[in-house]
N, C-alpha and C positions, 0 to 999 in steps of 0.2 A: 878609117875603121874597116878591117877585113870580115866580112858580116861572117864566111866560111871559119874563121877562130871563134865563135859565140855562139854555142849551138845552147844557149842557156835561153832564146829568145823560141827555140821550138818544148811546146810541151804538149801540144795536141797529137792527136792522133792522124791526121792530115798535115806535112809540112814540106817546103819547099823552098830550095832557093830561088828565085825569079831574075829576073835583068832588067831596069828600068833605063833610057839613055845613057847601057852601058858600065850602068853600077851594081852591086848586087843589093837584093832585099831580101828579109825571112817574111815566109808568108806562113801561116799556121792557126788551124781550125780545127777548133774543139767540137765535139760530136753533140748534135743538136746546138749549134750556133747560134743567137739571137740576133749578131750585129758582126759588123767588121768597121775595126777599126784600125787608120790609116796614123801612124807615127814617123812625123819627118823633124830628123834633127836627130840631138844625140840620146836616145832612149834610153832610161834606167830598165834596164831587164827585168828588175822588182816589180815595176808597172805595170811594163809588159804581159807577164805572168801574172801578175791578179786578176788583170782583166780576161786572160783565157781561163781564169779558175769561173771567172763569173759568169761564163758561156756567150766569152766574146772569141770573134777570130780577131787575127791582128798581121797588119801590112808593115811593116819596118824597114822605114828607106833610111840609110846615109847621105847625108846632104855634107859631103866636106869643102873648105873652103876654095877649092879648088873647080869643084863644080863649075863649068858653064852656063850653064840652061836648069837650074835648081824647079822653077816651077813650072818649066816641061818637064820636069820628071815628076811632081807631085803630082799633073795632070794625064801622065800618060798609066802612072800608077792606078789614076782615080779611076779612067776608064775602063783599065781591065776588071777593076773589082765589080766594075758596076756590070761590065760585060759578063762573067763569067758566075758572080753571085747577086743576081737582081733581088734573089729573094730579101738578102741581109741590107738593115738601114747602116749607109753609110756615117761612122762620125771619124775625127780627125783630131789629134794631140799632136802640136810644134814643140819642142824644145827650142830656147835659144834662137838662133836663127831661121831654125825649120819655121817656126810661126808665121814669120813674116812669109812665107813662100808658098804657104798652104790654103790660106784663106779665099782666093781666087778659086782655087779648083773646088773647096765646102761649098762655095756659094752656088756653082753652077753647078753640080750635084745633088744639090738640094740638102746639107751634111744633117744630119739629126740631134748636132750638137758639134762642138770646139772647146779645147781646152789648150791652153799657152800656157805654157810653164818660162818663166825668165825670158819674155822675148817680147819685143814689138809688133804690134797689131798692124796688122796695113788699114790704111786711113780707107775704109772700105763701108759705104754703107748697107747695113743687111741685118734682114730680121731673126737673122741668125743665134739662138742660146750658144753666146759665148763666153765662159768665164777664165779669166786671166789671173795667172798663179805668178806669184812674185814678190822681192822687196827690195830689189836695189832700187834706188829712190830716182832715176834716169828713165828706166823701165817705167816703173812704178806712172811718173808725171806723162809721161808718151801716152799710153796705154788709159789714164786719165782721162786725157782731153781726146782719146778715139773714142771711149762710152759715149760721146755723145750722138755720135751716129751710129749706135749698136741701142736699141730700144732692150735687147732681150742679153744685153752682156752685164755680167757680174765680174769685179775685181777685188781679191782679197789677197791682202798686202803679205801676204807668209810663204813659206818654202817647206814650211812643217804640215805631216800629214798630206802629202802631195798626194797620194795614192788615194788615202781615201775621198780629197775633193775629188780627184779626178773620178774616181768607181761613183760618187754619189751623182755627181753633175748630169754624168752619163745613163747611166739608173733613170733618173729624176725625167729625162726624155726622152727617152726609146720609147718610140711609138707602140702605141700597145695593138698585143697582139693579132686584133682582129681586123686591123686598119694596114697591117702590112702587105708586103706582095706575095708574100710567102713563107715560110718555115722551112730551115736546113733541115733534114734526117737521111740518116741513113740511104733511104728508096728515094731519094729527090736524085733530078739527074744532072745537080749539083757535089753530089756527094762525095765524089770519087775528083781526087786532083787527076787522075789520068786523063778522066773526060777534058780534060783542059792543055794539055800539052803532047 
């Protein structure tokens, strides 16, 4: 995927393309931001976009199958965000194969939340709220016997209404406001992607 042909994944007022090991990413923040979240795999744009409607920012990597080093770039991803917006709680949505490649870098970031859509969990212990979206019944049994090392993971067997599990899961744990490091606006000296590049 040519991230440069899909300018349907920028709608904020802040966007940019980035280079993670080499590949491109859409990075894009909505004005007063509450979160940023990290999408690795093959992102439905629809998602994408609702969650900047709900004053999230959002990172959109390409993982194709070609990829060498899939979760050095999920981690090199992770670190800039956290470098350059400390104030925003990091969470993380895999598609498909993205899933399996992301969960390492959530957990050492501390993610504020995980959502898998159609993909395999890594056999990863962590107190991590992770809910896992899907129903082909391969997925489905994998992803199964990982809950048991996920105390705070939920699995609901559907593909319907993706967008909204995903907006609510996300909603449902975003640290509330007072407890965070900070708030985007305007006058932060986060504000400006220039500060950045």
């Amino acid at each position: 995927m040519a991230f440069v042909n899909h300018p349907e994944f920028f709608t904020g007022p802040e966007e940019e393309i980035l280079s993670f090991a080499g590949r491109d990413a859409h990075f894009s923040r909505p004005a007063e931001a509450v979160a940023l979240v990290l999408f690795s795999g093959a992102a439905d744009p629809s998602i994408v976009q609702s969650l900047q409607r709900q004053g999230m920012a959002t990172l959109v990597l390409d993982l194709p199958p070609e990829i060498s080093s899939p979760l050095a770039r999920v981690e090199e991803a992770s670190a800039w965000a956290e470098e350059h917006f400390p104030e925003l709680p990091l969470g993380y949505c895999g598609f498909g194969d993205g899933l399996t490649n992301l969960l390492p870098a959530a957990v050492k970031h501390e993610a504020f939340a995980v959502v898998g859509v159609e993909g395999r969990i890594s056999l990863l212990e962590t107190k991590l709220p992770i809910l896992l979206l899907g129903e082909k019944s391969e997925i489905v049994e994998h992803n199964r016997l990982a809950l048991e090392l996920l105390p705070r993971g939920r699995l609901v067997e559907t593909k319907e209404k993706v967008s909204h599990h995903l907006q609510s899961w996300l909603q449902q744990h975003l640290p509330p406001l007072e407890s965070r490091r900070g708030r985007a606006n305007p006058s932060s000296p986060h504000a400006s992607l220039s500060d950045h590049f």
